[in-house]
C-alpha atoms as an extended CHARMM CRD file, in Angstrom:
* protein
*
       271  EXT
         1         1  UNK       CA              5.3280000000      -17.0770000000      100.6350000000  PROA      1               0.0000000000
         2         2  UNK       CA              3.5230000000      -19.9820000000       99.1490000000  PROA      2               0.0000000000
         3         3  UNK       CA              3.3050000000      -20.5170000000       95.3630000000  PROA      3               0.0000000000
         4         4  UNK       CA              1.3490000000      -23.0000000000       93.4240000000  PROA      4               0.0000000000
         5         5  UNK       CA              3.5910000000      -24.4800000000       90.4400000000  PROA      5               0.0000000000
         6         6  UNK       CA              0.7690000000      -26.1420000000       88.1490000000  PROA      6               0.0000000000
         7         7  UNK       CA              1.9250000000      -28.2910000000       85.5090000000  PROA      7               0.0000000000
         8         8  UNK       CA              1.6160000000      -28.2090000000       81.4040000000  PROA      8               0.0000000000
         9         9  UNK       CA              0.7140000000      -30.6870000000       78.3840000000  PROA      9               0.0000000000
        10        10  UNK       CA              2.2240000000      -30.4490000000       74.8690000000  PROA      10              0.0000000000
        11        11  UNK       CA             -0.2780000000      -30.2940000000       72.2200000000  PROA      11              0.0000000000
        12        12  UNK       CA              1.6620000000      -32.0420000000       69.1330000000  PROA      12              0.0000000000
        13        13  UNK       CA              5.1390000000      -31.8370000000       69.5970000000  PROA      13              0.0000000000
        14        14  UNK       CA              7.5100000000      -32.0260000000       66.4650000000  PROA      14              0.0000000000
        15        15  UNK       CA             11.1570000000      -33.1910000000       66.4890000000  PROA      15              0.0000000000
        16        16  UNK       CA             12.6280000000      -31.1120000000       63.4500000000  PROA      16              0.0000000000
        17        17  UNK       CA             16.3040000000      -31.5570000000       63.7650000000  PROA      17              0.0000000000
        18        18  UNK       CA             18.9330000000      -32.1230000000       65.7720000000  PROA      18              0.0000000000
        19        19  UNK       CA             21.7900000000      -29.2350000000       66.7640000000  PROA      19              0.0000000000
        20        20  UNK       CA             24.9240000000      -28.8190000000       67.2170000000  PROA      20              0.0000000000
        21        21  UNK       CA             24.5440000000      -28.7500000000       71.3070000000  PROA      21              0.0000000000
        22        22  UNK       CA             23.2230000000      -32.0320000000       71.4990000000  PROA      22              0.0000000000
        23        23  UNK       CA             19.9140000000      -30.9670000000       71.9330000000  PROA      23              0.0000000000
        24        24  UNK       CA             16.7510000000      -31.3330000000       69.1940000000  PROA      24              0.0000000000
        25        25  UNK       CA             15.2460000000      -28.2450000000       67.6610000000  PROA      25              0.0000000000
        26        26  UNK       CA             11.3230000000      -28.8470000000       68.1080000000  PROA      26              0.0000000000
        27        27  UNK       CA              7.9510000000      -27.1680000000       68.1920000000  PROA      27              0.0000000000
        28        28  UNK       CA              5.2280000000      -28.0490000000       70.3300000000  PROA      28              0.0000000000
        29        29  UNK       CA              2.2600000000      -25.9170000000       71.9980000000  PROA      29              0.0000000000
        30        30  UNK       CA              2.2630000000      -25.9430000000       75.1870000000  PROA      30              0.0000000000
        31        31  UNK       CA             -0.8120000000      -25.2010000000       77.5910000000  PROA      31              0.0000000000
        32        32  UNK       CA             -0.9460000000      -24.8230000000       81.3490000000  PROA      32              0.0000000000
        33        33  UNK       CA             -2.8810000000      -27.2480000000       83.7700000000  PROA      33              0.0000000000
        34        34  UNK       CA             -3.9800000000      -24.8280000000       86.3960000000  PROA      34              0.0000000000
        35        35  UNK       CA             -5.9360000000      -27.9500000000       88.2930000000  PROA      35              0.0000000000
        36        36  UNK       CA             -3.0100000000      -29.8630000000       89.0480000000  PROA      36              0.0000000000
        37        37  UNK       CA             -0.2110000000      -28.5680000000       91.0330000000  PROA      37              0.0000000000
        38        38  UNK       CA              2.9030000000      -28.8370000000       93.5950000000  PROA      38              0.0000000000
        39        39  UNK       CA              3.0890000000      -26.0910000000       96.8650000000  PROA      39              0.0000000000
        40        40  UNK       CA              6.2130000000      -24.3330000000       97.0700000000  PROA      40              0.0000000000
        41        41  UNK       CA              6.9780000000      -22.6140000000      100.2870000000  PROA      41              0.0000000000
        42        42  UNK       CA              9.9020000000      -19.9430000000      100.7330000000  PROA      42              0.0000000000
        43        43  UNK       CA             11.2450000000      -18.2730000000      103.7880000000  PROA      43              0.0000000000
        44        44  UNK       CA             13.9210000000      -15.8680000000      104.5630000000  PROA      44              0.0000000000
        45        45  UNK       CA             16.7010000000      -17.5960000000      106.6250000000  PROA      45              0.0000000000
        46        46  UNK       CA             19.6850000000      -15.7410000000      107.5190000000  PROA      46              0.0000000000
        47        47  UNK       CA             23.0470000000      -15.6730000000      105.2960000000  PROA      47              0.0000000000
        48        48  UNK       CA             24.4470000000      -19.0010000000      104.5420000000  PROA      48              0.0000000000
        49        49  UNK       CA             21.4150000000      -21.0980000000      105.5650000000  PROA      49              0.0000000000
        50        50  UNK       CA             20.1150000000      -23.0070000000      102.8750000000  PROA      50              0.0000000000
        51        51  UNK       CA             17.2570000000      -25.7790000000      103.4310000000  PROA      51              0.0000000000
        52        52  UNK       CA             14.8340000000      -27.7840000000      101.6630000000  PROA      52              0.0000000000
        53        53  UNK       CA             12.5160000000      -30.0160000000      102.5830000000  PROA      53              0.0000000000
        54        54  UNK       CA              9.6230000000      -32.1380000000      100.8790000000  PROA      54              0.0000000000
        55        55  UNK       CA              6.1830000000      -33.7530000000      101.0790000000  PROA      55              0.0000000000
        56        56  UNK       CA              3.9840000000      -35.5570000000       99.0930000000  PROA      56              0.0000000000
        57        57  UNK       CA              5.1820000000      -37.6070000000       96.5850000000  PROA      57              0.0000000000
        58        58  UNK       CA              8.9070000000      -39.1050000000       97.3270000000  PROA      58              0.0000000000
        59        59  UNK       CA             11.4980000000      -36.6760000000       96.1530000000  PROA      59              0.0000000000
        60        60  UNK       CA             13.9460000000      -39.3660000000       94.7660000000  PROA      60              0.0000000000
        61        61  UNK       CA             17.2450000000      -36.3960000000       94.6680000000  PROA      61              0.0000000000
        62        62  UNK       CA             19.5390000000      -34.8830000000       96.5750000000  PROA      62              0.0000000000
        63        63  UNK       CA             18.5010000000      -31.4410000000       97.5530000000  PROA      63              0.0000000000
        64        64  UNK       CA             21.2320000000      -29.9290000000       95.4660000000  PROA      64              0.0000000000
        65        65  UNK       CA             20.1740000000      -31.7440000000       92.4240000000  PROA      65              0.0000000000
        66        66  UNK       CA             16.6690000000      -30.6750000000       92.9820000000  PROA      66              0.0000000000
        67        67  UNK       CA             15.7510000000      -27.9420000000       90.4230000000  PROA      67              0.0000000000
        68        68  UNK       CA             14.4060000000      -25.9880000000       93.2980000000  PROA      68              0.0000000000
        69        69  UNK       CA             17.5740000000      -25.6690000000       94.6920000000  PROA      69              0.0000000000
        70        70  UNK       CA             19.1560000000      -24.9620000000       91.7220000000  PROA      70              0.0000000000
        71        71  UNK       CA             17.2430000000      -22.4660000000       90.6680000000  PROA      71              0.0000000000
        72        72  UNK       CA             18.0290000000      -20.5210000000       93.6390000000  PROA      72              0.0000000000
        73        73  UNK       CA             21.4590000000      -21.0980000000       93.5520000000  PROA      73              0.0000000000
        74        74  UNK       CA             21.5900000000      -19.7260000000       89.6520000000  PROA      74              0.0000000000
        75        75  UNK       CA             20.0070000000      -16.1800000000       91.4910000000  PROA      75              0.0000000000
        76        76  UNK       CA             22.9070000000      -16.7670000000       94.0820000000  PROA      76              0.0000000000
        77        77  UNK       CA             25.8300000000      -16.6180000000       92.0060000000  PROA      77              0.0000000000
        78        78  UNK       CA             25.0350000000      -12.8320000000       90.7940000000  PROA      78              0.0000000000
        79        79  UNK       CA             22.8390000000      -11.7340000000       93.5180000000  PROA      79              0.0000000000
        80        80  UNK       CA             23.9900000000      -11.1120000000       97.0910000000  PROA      80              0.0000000000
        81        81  UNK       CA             21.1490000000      -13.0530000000       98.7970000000  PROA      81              0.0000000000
        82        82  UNK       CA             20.1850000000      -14.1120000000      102.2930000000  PROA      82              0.0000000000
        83        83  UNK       CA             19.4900000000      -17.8130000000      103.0440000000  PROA      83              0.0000000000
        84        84  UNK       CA             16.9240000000      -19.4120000000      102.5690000000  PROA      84              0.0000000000
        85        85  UNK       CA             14.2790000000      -22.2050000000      103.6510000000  PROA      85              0.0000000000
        86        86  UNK       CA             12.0840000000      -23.9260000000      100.1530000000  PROA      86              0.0000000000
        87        87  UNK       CA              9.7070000000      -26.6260000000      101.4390000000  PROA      87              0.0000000000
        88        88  UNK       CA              8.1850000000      -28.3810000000       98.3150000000  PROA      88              0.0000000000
        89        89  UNK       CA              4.8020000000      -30.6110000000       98.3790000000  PROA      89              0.0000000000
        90        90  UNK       CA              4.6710000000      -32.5670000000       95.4500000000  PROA      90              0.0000000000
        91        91  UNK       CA              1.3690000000      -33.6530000000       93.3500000000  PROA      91              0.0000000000
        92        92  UNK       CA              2.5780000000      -33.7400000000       89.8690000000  PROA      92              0.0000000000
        93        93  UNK       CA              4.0350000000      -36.9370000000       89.1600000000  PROA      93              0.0000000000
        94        94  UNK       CA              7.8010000000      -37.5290000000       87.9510000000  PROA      94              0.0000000000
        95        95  UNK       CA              8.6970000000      -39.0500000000       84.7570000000  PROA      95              0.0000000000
        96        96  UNK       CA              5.2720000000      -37.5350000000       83.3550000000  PROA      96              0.0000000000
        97        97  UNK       CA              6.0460000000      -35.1500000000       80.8340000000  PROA      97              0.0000000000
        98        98  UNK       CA              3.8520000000      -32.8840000000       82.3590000000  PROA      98              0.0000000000
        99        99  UNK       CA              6.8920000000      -30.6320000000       83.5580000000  PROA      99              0.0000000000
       100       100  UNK       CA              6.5740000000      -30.4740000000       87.0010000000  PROA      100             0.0000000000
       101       101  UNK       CA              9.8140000000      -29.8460000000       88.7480000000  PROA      101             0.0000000000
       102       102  UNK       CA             10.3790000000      -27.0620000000       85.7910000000  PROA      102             0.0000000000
       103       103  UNK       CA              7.0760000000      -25.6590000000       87.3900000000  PROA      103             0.0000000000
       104       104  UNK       CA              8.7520000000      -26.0510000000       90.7220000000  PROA      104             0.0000000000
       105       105  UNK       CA             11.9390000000      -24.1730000000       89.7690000000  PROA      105             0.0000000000
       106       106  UNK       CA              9.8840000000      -21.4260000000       88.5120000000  PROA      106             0.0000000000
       107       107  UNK       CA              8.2480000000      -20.6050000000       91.4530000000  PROA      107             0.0000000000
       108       108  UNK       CA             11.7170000000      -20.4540000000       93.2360000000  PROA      108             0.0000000000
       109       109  UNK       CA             13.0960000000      -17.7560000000       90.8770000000  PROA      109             0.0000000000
       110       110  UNK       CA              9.3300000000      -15.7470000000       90.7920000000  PROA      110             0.0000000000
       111       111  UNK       CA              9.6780000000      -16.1000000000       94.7760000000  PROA      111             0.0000000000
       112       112  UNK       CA             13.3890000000      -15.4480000000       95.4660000000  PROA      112             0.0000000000
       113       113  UNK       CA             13.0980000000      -12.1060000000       93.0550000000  PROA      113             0.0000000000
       114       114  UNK       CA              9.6220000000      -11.1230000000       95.3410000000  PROA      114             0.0000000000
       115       115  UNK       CA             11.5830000000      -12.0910000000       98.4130000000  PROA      115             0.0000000000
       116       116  UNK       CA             14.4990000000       -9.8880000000       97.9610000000  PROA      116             0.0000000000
       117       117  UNK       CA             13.3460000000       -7.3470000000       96.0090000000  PROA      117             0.0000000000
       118       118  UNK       CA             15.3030000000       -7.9090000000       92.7870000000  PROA      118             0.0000000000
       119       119  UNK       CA             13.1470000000       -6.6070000000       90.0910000000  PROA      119             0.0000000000
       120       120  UNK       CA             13.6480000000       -8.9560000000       87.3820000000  PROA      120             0.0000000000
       121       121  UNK       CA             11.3530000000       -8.6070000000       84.7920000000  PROA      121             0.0000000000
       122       122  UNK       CA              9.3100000000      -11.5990000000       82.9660000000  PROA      122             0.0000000000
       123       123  UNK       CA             12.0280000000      -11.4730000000       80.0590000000  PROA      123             0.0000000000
       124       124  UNK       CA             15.0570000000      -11.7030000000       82.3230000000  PROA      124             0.0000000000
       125       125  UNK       CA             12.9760000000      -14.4650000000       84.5790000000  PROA      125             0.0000000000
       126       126  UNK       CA             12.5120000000      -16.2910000000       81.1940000000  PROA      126             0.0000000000
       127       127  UNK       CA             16.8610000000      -15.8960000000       80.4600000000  PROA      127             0.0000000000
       128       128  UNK       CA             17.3860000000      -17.5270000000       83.9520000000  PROA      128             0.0000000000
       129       129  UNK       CA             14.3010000000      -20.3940000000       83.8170000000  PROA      129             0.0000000000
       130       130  UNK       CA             15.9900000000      -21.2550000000       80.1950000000  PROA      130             0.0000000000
       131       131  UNK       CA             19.2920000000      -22.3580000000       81.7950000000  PROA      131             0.0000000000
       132       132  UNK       CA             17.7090000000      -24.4550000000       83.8190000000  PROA      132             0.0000000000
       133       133  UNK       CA             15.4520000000      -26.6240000000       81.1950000000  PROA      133             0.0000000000
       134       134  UNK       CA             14.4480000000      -26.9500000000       78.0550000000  PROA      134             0.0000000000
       135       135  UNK       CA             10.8920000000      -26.6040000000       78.6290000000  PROA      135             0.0000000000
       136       136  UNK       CA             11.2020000000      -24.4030000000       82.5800000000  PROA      136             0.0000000000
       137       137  UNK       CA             10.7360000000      -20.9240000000       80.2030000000  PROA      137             0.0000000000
       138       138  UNK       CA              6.7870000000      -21.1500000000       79.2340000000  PROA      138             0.0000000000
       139       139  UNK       CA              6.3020000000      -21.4120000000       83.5860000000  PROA      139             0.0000000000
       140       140  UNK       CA              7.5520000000      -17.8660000000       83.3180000000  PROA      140             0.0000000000
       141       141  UNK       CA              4.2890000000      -16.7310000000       81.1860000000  PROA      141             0.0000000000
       142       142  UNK       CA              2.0440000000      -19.8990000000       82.3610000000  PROA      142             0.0000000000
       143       143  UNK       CA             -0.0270000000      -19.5050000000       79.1800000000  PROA      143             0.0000000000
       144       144  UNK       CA             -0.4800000000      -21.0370000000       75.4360000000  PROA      144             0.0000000000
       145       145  UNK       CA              2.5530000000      -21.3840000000       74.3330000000  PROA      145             0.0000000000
       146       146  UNK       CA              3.8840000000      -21.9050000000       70.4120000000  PROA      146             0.0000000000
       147       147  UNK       CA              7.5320000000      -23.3620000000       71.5550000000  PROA      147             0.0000000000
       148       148  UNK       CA             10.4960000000      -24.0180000000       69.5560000000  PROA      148             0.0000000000
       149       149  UNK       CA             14.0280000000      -23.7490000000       69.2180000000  PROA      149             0.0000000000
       150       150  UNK       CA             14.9320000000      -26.4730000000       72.1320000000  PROA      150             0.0000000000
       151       151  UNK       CA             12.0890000000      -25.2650000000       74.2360000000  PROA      151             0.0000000000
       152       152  UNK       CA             13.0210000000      -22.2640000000       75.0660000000  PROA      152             0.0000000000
       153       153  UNK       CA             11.8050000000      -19.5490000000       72.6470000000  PROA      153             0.0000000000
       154       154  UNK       CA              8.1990000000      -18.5000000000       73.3720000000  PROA      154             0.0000000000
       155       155  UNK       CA              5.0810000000      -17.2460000000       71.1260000000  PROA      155             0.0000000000
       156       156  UNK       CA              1.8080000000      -16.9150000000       72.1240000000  PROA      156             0.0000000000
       157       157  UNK       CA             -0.7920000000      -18.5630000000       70.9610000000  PROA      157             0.0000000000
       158       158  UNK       CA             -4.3270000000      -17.6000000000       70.2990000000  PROA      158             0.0000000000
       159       159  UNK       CA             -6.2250000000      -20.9360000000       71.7340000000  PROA      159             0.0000000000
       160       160  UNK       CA             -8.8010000000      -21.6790000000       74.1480000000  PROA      160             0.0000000000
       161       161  UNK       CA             -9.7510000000      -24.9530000000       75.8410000000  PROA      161             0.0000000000
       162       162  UNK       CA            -12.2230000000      -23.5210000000       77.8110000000  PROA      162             0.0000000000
       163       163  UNK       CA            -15.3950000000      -25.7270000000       78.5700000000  PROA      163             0.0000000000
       164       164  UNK       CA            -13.5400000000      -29.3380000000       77.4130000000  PROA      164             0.0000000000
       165       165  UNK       CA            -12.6380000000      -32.0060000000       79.8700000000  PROA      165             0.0000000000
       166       166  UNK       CA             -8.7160000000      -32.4970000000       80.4440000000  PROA      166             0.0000000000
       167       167  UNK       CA             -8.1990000000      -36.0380000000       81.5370000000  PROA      167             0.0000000000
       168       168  UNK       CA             -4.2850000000      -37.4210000000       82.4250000000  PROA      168             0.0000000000
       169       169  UNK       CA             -3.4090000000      -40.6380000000       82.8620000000  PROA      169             0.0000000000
       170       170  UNK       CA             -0.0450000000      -42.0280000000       84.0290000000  PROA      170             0.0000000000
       171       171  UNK       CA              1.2560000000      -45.4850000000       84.1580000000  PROA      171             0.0000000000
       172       172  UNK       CA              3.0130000000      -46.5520000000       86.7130000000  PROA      172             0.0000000000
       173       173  UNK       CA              6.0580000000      -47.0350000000       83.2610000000  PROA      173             0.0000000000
       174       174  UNK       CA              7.9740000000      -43.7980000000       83.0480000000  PROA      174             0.0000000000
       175       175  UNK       CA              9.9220000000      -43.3780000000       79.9540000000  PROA      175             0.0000000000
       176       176  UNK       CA             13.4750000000      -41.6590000000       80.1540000000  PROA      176             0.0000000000
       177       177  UNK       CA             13.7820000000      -38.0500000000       77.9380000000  PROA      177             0.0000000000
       178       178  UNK       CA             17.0540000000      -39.6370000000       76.9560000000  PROA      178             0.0000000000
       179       179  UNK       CA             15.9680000000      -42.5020000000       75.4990000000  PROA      179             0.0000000000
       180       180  UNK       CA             12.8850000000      -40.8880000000       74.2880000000  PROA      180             0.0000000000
       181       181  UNK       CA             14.9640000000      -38.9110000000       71.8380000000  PROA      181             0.0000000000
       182       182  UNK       CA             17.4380000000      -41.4880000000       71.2180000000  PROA      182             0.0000000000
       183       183  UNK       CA             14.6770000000      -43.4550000000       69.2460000000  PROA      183             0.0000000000
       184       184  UNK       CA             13.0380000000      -40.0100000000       67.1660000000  PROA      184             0.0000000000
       185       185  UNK       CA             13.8010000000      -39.4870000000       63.5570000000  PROA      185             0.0000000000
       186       186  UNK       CA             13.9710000000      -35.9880000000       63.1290000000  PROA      186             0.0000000000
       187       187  UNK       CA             11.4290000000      -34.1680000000       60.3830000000  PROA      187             0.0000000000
       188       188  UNK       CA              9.6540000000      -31.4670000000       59.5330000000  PROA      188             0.0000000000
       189       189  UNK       CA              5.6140000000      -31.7080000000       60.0050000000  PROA      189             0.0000000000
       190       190  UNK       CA              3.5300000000      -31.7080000000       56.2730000000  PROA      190             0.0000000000
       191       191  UNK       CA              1.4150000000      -29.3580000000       58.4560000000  PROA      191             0.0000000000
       192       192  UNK       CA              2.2130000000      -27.1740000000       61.1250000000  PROA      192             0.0000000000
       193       193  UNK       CA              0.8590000000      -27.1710000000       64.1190000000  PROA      193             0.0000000000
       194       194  UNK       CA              0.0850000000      -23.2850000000       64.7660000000  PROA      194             0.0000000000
       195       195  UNK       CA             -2.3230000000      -24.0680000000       61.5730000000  PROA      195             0.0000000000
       196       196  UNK       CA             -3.5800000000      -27.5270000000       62.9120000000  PROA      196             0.0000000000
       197       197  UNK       CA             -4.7980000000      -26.2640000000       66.1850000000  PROA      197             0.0000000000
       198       198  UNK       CA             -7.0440000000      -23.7170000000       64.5390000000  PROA      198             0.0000000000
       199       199  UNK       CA             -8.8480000000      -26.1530000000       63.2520000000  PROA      199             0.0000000000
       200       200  UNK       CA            -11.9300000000      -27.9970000000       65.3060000000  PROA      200             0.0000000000
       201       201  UNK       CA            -10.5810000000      -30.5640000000       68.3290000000  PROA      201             0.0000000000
       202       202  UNK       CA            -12.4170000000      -33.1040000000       66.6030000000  PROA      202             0.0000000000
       203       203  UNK       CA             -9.9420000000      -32.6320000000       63.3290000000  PROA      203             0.0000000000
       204       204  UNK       CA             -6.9800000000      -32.9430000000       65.7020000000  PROA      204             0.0000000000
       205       205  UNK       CA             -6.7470000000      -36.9210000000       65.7720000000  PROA      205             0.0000000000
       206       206  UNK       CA             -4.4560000000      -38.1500000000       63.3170000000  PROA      206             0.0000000000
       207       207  UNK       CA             -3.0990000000      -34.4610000000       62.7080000000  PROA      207             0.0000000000
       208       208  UNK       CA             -1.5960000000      -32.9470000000       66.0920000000  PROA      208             0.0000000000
       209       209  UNK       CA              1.1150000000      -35.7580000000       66.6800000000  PROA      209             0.0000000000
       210       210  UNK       CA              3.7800000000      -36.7540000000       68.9370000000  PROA      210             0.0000000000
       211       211  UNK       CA              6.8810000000      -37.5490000000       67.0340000000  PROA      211             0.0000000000
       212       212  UNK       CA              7.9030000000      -39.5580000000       70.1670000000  PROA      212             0.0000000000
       213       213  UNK       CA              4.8110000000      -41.7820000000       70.1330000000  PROA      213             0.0000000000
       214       214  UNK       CA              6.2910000000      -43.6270000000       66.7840000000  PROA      214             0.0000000000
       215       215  UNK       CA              9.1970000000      -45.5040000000       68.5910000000  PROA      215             0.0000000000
       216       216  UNK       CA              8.1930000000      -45.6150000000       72.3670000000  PROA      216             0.0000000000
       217       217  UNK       CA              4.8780000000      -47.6170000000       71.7810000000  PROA      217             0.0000000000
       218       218  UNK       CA              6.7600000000      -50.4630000000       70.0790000000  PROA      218             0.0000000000
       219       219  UNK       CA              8.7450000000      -50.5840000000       73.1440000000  PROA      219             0.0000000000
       220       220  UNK       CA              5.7300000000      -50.0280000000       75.5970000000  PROA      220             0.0000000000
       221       221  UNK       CA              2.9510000000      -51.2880000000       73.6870000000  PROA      221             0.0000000000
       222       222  UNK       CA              1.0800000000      -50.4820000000       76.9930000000  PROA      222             0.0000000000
       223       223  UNK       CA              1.0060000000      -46.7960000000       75.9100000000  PROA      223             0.0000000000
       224       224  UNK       CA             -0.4320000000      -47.1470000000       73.0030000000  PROA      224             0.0000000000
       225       225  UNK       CA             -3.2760000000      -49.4750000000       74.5300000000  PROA      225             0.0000000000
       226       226  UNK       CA             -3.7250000000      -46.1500000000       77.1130000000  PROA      226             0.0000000000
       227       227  UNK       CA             -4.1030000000      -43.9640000000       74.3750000000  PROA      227             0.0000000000
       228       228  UNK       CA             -6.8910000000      -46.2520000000       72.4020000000  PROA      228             0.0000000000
       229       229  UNK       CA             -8.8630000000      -47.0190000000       75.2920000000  PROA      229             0.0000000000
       230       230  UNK       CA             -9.2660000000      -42.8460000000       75.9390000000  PROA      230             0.0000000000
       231       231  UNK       CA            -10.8290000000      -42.7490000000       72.6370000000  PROA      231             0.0000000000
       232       232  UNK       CA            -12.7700000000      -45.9920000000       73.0100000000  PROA      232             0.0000000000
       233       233  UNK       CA            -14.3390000000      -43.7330000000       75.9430000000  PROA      233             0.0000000000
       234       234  UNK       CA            -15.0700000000      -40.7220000000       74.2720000000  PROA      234             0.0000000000
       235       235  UNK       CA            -11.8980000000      -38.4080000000       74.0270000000  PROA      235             0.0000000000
       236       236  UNK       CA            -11.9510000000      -36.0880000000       70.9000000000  PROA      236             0.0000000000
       237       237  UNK       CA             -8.1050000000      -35.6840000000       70.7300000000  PROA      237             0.0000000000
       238       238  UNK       CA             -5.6130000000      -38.0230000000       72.9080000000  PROA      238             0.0000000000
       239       239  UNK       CA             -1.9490000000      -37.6130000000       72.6270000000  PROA      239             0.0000000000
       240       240  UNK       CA              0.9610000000      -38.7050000000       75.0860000000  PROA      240             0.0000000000
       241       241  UNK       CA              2.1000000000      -35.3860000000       76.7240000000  PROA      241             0.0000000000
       242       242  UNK       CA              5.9680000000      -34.6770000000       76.4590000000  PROA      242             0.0000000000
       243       243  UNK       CA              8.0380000000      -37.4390000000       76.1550000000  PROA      243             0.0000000000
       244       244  UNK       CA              5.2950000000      -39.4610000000       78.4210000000  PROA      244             0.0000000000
       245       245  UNK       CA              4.5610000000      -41.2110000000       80.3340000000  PROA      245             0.0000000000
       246       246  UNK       CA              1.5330000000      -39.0300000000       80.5660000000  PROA      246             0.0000000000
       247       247  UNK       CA             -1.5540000000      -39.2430000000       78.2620000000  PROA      247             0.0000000000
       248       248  UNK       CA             -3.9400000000      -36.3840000000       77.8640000000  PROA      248             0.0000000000
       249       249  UNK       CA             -7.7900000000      -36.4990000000       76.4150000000  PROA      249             0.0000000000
       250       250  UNK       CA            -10.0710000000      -33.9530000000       75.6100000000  PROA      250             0.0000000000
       251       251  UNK       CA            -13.7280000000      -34.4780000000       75.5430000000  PROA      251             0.0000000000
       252       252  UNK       CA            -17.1780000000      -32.9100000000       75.8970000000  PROA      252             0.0000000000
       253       253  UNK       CA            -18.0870000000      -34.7440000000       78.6500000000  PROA      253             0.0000000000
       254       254  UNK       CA            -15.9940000000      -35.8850000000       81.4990000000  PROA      254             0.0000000000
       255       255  UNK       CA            -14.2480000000      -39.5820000000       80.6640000000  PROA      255             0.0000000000
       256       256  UNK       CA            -15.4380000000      -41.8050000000       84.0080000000  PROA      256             0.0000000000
       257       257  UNK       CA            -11.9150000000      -44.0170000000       85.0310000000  PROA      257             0.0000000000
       258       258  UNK       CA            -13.1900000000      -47.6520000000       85.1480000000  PROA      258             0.0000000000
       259       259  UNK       CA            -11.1010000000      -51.1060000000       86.0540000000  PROA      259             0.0000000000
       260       260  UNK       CA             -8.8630000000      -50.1840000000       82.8320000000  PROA      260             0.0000000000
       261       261  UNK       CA             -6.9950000000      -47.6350000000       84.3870000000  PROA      261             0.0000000000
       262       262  UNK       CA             -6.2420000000      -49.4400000000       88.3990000000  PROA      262             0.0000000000
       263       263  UNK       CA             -3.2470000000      -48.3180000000       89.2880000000  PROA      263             0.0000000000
       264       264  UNK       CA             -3.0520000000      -45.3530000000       87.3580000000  PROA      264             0.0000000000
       265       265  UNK       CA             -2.7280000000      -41.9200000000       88.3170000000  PROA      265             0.0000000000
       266       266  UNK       CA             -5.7390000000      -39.9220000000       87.0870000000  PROA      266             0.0000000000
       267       267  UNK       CA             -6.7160000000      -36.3820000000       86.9070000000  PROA      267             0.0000000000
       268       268  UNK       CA            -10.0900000000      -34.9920000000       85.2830000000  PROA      268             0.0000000000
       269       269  UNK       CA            -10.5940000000      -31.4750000000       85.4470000000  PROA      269             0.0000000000
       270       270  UNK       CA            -13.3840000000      -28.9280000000       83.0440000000  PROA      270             0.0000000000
       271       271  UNK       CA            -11.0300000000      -26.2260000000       81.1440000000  PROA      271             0.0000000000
């Protein structure tokens, strides 16, 4: 069984407090990237074989600390399963805030239930993704997304993207979701964002924000140069995705990479 495990961007994404876990209470909308994905592979092996293997992009973890792995070893420890085999191609980059390897670990527990027949349902699927991330739960529905608490609890959201350009652009600079929240101040928004994003893209700019944007750009001024030069070349709304290093733009018309962004990774696709 192969799987495609596409990747997300946050639209705004608030840092309201911080809990008693350790973790940040937050809200963001989330919204899937069907156009850019990893390949998943998974095949029955007999009891007590467990392998992975990757392509693509460098895999820079053990296979045990890969969330592939671990997702099917949460399964594992209630479930009397067969081996298995997970090969894992990798597009999406790391250290992007575009959630890839939650993605990834998604596809494991959706393929693992299909491949021995356990009938989970979506809402146990999303109990199980939630252990695993903060953010791994919205792969479960792979649509808009309100998302709050640390990540985990889900509302839809009644938004469509369809006919703008999605352009992400990634540094070669990856910024560490530690760190990221080491520097954020938490608040509450003066407007929320389930009210912002019914309003026009155009009124987004200066509304839909990334609380993490305020202290990383002093660090990485580079960012914030990324972000200006999207809408020196047309983008309606640009916003660092996550806790970055990924920006994302949305346009009418397709933004054309020039000299600006060499190096970069870069992916344009029409919503």
């Amino acid at each position: 069984m192969i799987y495609t495990a596409n990747c997300k961007i946050n639209l705004g994404l608030n840092i309201l407090s911080k809990r008693q876990d350790g973790y940040h209470n937050l809200e963001t909308v989330m919204v899937p990237v069907l156009s850019l994905y990893d390949m998943v592979e998974i095949l029955p092996r007999k009891k007590g074989e467990v392998f992975f293997s990757s392509s693509g992009l460098t895999v820079d973890c053990s296979p045990e600390d890969n969330l592939c792995l671990k997702a099917y070893r949460l399964l594992q420890k209630e479930f009397e399963l067969d081996g298995i085999a997970i090969h894992l191609h990798k597009v999406v980059p790391f250290g992007a805030g575009l959630g890839g390897g939650s993605s990834d670990a998604v596809s494991v527990l959706k393929g693992v239930n299909e491949l021995y027949g356990l009938s989970l349902s979506e809402l146990q699927l999303q109990e199980y993704a939630a252990a695993l991330g903060s953010d791994t739960s919205f792969f479960v529905y792979n649509v808009p997304m309100l998302c709050s608490g640390r990540g985990e609890i889900l509302a839809p959201v009644g938004l469509s993207l369809k006919g703008y350009y999605l352009t992400l652009v990634k540094p070669a600079v990856s910024v560490s979701t530690s760190a990221a929240y080491k520097g954020v101040i938490p608040r509450s928004p003066a407007i929320p964002i389930t009210e912002i994003i019914k309003k026009d893209i155009s009124c987004w700019r200066g509304m839909l924000i990334n609380d993490f944007e305020e202290s990383i750009f002093p660090r990485y001024p580079e960012l914030k140069k990324i972000k200006d030069m999207l809408y020196e070349r047309g983008a309606l709304y640009a916003s660092m995705s996550g806790s970055g290093s990924t920006f994302l733009a949305l346009s009418r018309v397709p933004i054309v990479p020039d000299g600006a962004f060499e190096g970069m990774f870069i992916h344009t696709a029409c919503l």
